[in-house]
BAKEFI-56810 format. One record per residue (C-alpha): z, x, y. Coordinates in nm, 4 decimals, always signed. Last residue first. Layout:
N
[[Z, X, Y]];
...
! end
This chain:
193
[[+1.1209, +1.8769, +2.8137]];
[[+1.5050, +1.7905, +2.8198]];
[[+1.4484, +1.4199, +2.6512]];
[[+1.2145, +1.5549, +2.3656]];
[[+1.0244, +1.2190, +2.2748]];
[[+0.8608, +1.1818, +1.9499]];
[[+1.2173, +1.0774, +1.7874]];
[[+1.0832, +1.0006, +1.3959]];
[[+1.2593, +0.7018, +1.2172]];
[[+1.1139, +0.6529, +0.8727]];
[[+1.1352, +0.4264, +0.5570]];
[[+1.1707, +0.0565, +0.7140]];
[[+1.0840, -0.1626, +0.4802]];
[[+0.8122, -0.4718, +0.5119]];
[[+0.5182, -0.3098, +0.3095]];
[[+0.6290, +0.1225, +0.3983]];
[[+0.7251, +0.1022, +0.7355]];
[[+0.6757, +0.4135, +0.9301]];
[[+0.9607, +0.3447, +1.3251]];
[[+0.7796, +0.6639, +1.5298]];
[[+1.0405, +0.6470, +1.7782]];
[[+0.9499, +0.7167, +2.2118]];
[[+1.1902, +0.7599, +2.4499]];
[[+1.1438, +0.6966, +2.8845]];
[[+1.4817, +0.6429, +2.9550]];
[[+1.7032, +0.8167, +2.7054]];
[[+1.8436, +0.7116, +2.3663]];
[[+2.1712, +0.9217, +2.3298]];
[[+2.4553, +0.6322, +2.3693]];
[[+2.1965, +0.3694, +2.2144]];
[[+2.2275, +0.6005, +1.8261]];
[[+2.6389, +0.5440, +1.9072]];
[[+2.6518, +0.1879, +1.9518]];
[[+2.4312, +0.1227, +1.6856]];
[[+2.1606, +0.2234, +1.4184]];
[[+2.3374, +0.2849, +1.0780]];
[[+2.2917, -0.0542, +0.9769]];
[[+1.9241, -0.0185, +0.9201]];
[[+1.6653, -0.2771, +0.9532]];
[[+1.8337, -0.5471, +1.2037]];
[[+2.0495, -0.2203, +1.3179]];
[[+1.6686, -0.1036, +1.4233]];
[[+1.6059, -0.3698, +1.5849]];
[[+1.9402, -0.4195, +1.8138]];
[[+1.8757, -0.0383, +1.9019]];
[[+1.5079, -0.1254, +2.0556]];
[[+1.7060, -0.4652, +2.2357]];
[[+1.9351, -0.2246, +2.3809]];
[[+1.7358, +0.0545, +2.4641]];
[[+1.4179, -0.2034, +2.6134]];
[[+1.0934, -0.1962, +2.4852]];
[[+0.7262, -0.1364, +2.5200]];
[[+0.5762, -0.1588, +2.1852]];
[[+0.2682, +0.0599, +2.1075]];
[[+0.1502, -0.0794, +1.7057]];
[[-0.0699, +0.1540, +1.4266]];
[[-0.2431, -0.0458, +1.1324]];
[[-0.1730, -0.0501, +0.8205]];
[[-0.0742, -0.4251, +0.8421]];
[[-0.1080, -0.5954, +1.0870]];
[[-0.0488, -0.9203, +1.0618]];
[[+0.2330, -0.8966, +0.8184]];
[[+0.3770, -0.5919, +1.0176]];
[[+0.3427, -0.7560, +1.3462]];
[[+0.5322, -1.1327, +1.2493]];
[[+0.7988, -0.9419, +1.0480]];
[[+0.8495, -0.7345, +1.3611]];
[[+0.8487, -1.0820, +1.5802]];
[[+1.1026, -1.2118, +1.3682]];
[[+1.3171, -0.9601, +1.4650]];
[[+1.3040, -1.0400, +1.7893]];
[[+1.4646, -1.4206, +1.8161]];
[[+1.7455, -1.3777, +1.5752]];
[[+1.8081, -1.0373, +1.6472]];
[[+1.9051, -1.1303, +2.0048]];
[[+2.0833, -1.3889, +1.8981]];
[[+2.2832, -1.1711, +1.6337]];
[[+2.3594, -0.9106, +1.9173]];
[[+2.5009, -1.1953, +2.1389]];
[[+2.3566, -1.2457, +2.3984]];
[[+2.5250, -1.2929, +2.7694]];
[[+2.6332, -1.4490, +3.0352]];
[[+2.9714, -1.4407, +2.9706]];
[[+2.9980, -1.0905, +2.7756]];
[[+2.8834, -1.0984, +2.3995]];
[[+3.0343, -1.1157, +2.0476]];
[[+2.8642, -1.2486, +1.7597]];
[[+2.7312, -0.8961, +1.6266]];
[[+3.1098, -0.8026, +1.6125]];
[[+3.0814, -0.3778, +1.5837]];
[[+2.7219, -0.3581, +1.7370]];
[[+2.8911, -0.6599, +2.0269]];
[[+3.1608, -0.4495, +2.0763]];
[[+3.0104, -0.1184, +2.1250]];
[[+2.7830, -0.2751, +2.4143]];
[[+3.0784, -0.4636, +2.5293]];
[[+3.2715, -0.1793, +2.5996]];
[[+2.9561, +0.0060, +2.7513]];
[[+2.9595, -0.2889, +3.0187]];
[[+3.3211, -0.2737, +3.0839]];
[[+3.3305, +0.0628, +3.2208]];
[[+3.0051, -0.0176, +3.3930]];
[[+3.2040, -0.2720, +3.5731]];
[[+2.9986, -0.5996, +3.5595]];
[[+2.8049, -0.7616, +3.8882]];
[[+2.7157, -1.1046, +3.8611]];
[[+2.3474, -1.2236, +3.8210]];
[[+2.2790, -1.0254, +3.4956]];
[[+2.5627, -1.1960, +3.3280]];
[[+2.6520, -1.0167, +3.0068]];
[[+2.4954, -0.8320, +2.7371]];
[[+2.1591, -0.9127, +2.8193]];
[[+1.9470, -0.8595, +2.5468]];
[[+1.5519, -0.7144, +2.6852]];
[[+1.2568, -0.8811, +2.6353]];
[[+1.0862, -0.8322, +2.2975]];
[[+1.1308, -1.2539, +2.2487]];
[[+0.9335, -1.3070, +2.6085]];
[[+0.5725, -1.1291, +2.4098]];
[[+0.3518, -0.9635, +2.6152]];
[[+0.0278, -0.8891, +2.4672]];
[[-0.1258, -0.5014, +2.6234]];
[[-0.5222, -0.5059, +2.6791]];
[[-0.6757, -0.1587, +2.5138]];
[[-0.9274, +0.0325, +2.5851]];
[[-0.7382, +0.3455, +2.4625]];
[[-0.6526, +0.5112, +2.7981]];
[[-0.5635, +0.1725, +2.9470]];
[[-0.3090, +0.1194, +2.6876]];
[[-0.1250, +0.4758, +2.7092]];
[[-0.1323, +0.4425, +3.0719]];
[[-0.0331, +0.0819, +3.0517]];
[[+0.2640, +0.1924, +2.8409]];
[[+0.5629, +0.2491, +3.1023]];
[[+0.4177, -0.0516, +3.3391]];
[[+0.4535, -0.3063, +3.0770]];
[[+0.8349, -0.2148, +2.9882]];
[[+0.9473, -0.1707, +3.3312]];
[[+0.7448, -0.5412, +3.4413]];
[[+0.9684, -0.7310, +3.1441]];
[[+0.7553, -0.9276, +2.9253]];
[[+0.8349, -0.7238, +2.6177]];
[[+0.5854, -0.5832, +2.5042]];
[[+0.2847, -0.5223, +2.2475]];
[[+0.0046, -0.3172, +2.2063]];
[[-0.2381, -0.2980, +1.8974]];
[[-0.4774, -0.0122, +1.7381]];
[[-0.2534, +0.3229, +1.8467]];
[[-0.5024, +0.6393, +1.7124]];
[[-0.2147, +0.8881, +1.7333]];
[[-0.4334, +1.0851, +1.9596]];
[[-0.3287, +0.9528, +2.2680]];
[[+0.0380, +0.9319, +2.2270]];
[[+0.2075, +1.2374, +2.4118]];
[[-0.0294, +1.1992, +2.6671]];
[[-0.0058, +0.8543, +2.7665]];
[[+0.3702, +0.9542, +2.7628]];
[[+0.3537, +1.1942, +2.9880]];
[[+0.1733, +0.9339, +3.1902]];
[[+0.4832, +0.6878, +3.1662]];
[[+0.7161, +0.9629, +3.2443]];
[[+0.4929, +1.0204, +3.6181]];
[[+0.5274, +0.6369, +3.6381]];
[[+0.9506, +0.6661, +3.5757]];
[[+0.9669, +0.9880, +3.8241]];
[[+0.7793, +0.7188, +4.0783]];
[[+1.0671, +0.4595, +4.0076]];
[[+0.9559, +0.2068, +3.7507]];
[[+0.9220, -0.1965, +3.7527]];
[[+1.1827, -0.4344, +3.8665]];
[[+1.0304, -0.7956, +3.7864]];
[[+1.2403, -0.9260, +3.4732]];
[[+1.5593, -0.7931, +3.5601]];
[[+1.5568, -0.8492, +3.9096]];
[[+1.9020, -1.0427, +3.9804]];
[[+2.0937, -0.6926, +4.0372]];
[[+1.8524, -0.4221, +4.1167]];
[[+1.8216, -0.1076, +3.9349]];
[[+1.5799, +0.1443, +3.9484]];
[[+1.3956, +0.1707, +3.6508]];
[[+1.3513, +0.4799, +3.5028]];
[[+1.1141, +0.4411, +3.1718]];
[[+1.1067, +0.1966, +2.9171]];
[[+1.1862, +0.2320, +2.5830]];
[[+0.8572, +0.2748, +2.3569]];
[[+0.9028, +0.1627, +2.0160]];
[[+0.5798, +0.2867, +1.8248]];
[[+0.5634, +0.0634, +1.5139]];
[[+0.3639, +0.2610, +1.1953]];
[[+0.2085, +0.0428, +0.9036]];
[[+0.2044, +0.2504, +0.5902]];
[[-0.1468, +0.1421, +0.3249]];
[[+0.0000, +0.0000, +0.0000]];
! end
């Protein structure tokens, strides 16, 4: 059975701004990240691109996408989990304690927010969705580190808390699924480069 290979693409620098989670896009070291990316990628022969929704997410792999010829599907259930409220501020202190929470108590979230099992409940059929239809083929997904990390743990237990802490902003995984099981996680993108 031919390997099907998921790129998941975390977004870039974003600066933030509260209430503009769906529309911020990337700072100008996040667009000079998203052509190093382009780069990185071009020769890995990438058939279908996906997204979330999110502008951050779009903008870091329309280099990548325009490069190939290809148009980039945007799909709401890839969008990033909100822990808590994204309309009220949270301490960061408190933030990262209910990041390790909710990997530890997948029901658990922050008012506001979604719970790790939600979140998994509306992506991860998504996955299934892209590695039935497309099967041995190569997918580009733009993603978010939460919602990336809440995939994996969907797959693999081991990814949590702890694999988010040293994600960076742009990262790229080489996720090889061999059928509908997970068999390799490859880090493509070397953070201090």
């Amino acid at each position: 059975m031919a390997e099907t290979y998921i790129y998941m693409i975390r977004h870039a620098v974003s600066p933030f701004v509260l209430g503009s989670e769906r529309t911020r896009g990337l700072s100008a070291k996040g667009h000079e990240d998203a052509l190093k990316i382009a780069d990185i990628l071009k020769d890995e022969g990438i058939d279908v691109f996906v997204s979330s929704a999110y502008v951050r997410a779009v903008e870091t792999i329309r280099p990548l996408a325009e490069r190939m010829g290809k148009s980039i599907r945007e799909l709401e259930a890839l969008n990033e989990r909100a822990v808590g409220s994204m309309v009220i501020h949270i301490p960061e202190e408190q933030l990262l304690d209910g990041i390790q929470r909710s990997f530890i108590d997948k029901d658990f979230c922050l008012p506001g927010g979604e719970s790790t099992r939600r979140a998994q409940e509306r992506a991860v059929p998504v996955v299934q969705a892209l590695l039935k239809e497309q099967q041995g083929r190569k997918i580009a997904m733009g993603t978010h580190g939460n919602i990336m990390t809440i995939l994996l743990n969907a797959f693999d237990e081991s990814y949590g808390f702890e694999f988010w802490t040293q994600t960076s902003k742009p990262d790229i995984y080489k996720l090889t699924w061999e059928d509908r099981r997970l068999a390799r996680v490859e880090r493509l993108w070397d953070p201090n480069a």
